[in-house]
N, C-alpha and C positions, 0 to 999 in steps of 0.2 A: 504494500500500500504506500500510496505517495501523498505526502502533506508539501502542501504548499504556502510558504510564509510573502507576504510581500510588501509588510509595513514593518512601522517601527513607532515608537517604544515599544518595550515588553509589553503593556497591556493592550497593544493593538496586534504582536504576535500572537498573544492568547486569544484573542478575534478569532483571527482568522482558524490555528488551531481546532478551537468549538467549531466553529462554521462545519471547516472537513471532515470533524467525528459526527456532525451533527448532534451536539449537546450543548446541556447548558453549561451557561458562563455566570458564574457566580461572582458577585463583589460584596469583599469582606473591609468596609474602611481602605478602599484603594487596592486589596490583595486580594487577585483574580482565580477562581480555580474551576477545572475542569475535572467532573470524574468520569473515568474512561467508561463510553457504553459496553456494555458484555458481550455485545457482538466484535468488538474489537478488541477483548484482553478488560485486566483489572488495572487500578489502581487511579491517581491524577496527576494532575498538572496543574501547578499553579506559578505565578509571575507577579511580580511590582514593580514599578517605576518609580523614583523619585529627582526633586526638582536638581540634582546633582550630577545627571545624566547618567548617574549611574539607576540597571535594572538589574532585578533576579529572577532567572526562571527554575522550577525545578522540577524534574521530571522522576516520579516514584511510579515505577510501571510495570506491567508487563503484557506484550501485545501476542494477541494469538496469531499475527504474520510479521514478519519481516517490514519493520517501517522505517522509510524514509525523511525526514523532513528536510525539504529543501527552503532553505531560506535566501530568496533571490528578491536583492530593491534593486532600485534605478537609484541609489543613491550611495555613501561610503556606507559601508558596515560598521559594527563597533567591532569594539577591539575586546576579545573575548579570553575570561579566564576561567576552562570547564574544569570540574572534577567529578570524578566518580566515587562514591562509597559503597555501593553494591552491584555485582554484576562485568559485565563491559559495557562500552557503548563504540563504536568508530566515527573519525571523523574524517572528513576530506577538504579540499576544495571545491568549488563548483568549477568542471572544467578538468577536472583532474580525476584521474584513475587511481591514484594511491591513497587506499584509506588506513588512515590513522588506526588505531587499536587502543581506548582508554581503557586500563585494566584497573580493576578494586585500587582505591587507595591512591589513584594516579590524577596528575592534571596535564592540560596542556594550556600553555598563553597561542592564541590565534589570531592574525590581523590578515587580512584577505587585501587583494592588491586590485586599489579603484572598488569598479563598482561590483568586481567579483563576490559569488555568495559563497555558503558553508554546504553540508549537508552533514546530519547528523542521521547515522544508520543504527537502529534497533533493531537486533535479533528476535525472533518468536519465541516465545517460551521461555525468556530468561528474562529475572527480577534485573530492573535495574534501576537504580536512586544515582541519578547526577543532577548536577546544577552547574548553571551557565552564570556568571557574571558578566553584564552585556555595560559596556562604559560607551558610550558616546561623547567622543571627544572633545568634537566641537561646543559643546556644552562644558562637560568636566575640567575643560583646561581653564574657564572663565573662574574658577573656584579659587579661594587663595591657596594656592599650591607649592606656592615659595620658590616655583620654579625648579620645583620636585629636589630640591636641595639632598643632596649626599644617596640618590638613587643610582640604582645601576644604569651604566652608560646606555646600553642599548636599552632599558625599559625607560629609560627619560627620551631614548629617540622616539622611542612608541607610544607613548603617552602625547607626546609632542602632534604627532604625525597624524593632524585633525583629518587631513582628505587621503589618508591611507594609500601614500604612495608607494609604499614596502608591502610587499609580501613575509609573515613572519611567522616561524613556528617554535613550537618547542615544547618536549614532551619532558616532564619532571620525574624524580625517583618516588618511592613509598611513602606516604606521609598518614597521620590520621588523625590529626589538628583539624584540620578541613571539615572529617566525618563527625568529629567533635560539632563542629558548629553547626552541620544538617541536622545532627540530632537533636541538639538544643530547638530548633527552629522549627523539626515537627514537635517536640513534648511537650515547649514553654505554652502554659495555659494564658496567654493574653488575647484579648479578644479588642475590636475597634481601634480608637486613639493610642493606647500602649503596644498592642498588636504591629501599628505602622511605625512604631517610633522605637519597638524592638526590634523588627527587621531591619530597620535601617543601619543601625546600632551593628547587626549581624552581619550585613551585608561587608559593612567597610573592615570590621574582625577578618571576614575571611580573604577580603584583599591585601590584607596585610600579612595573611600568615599567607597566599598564593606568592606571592611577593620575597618574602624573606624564604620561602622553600624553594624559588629562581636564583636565590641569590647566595643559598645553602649551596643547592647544585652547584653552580658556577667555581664556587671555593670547593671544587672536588677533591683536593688532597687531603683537608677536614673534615672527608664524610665519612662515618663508621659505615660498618660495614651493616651494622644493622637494616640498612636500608634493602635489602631483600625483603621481599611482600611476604613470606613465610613467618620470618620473625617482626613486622609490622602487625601481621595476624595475633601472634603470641601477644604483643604487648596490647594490642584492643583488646584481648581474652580477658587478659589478669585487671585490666583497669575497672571492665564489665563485673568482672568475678567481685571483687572490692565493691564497686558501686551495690553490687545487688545481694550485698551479705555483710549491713556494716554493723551487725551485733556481735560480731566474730572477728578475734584480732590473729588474720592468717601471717604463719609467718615467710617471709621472702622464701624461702626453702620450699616448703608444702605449693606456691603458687609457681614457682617455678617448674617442679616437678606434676602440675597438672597440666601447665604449658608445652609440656617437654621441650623443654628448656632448662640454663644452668643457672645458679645465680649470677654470674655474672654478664651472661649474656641480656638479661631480662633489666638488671641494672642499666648495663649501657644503653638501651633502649626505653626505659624509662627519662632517664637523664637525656637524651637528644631529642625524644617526643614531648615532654612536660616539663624537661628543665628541675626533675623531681627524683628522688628516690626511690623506691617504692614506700616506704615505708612513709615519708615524708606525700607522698601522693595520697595515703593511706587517710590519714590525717587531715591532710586536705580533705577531702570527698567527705570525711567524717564529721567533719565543724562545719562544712557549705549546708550538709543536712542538720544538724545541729541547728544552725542558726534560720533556715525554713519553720523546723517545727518549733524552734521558739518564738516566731512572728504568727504559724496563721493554726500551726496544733494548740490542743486545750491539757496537753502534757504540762506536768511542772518541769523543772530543772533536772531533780533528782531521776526521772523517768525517761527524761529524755538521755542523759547519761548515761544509764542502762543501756537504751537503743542502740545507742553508735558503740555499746562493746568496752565500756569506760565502769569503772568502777570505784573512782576517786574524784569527788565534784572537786575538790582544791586545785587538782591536776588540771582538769576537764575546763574551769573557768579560768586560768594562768596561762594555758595556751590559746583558749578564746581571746582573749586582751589580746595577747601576743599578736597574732593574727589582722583581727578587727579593730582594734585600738579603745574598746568599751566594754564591758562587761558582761554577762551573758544576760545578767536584768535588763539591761538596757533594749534587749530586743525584746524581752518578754513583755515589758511597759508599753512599747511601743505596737508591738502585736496585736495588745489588747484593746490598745486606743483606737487601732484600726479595726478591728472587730466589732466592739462597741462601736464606731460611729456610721459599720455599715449594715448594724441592727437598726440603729437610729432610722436611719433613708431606708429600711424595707419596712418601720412599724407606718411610714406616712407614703408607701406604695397604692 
């Protein structure tokens, strides 16, 4: 099946998108989505544009044919930064016979030459979660950018390069900073005004980490070796594993041997994905939830400490400070105010 794009911003790709599935186009506060009809596979599509020319589309799918989406203007393209977190996806030029191959974990930066298009190709039967970061130059460059001060040479020529007189590609190593950020973006419960002002938030997060992973690569003789997708795999395992068992203080050892993996390999991969330890990531994950159910649960302190696997509130509030620079009352206060004042507004609904 062939999709055919032939506007621009994002939310007039998503136009036309619905159009070709014949579905509906849903607007959430500016953020467009489609859910795939069942004659054509599961899952959606949704996209946002904001006034910064920068958009996001992101495609969580799976089609029962082989689709193509051609995306052909009469005008310059953006300048595009994809990544995949489940699946493949391939990309091309429009005009060209070699397609790309985005694997789990992978991105590529793309700039299409004049008014050349893209085509992004989806295999049948296979899940697949990417997202496009679509910048429009001639827009984005008007922002104060400082004149992209201390950016890499060739992504300052490309950010520069408003009527896309270069043709540019590049396909990046393992990363899963990136899948970090889709995930937040499907789970985070915001809805309207917060909704658009968290994406947006999300949006520039994951240009920056596309960005410093172009600029990782480049410094190839500083890159561990961890960057094999194998062990990218392992360290998304154990972060997972942590995230979804934080009553339980597992140790580096026990997670590394579910990973199959050593400790030290698990370490070094911790440390170049999060900048953390494990044990120090552990920690983290434990006080971000901590500090949730001390704003919107009706847990006291002492039970919430229980939860995250903690058995000494002295300890448990000493490292909270640490961290957040307040106390762990502080959020409970404030949790509660916000509670109470949005009983208030439902008793005058």
């Amino acid at each position: 099946m062939r999709i055919d794009v032939n506007t621009l911003p994002v939310n007039e790709i998503l136009e036309d998108i619905a159009n070709s599935l014949n579905a509906e186009l849903k607007n959430n506060s500016g953020e467009l989505s489609i859910q795939i009809p069942s004659e054509f596979g599961e899952g959606y599509i949704r996209g946002v544009s904001f006034d910064s020319g920068m958009g996001f589309v992101t495609y969580n799918c799976k089609f029962s044919e082989d689709v193509e989406i051609h995306f052909s203007l009469n005008t310059v393209h953006p300048l595009k930064f994809i990544f995949c977190s489940e699946g493949k996806v391939g990309h091309c030029f429009q005009k060209k016979d070699n397609i790309h191959i985005i694997d789990t974990y992978q991105n590529i930066v793309v700039s299409s030459n004049g008014y050349d298009g893209h085509i992004l190709h989806f295999k049948k039967d296979v899940s697949t979660h990417v997202s496009s970061l679509e910048i429009i130059r001639s827009i984005f460059t008007h922002r104060s950018n400082y004149d992209f001060k201390d950016l890499d040479p060739t992504l300052k020529d490309l950010f520069k390069d408003a009527v896309s007189e270069k043709q540019f590609f590049y396909q990046g190593n393992y990363s899963i900073k990136a899948a970090d950020v889709m995930e937040d973006i499907n789970t985070k419960d915001y809805t309207g005004f917060l909704r658009n002002l968290f994406l947006e938030s999300k949006v520039f997060e994951m240009l920056v980490i596309q960005i410093a992973q172009y600029e990782d690569d480049e410094n190839g003789d500083n890159l561990p070796q961890i960057l094999r997708k194998s062990d990218i795999e392992k360290v998304n395992y154990v972060a997972k594993r942590i995230q979804g068992d934080l009553s339980t203080n597992l140790t580096v050892e026990t997670l590394a041997k579910e990973a199959g993996t050593n400790v030290n390999k698990l370490q070094e991969g911790f440390k170049y994905v999060y900048n953390l330890t494990v044990n120090k990531y552990m920690q983290h994950v434990k006080l971000e939830a901590a500090k949730e159910m001390l704003r919107l649960s009706e847990k006291n302190i002492s039970e919430i400490v229980t939860s995250i696997g903690l058995n000494n509130r002295s300890y448990f509030s000493k490292i909270f400070k640490e961290k957040y620079g307040v106390s762990p009352k502080y959020f409970l206060k404030n949790g509660k105010n916000l509670k109470d004042a949005d009983a208030e507004v439902h008793e005058w609904d």
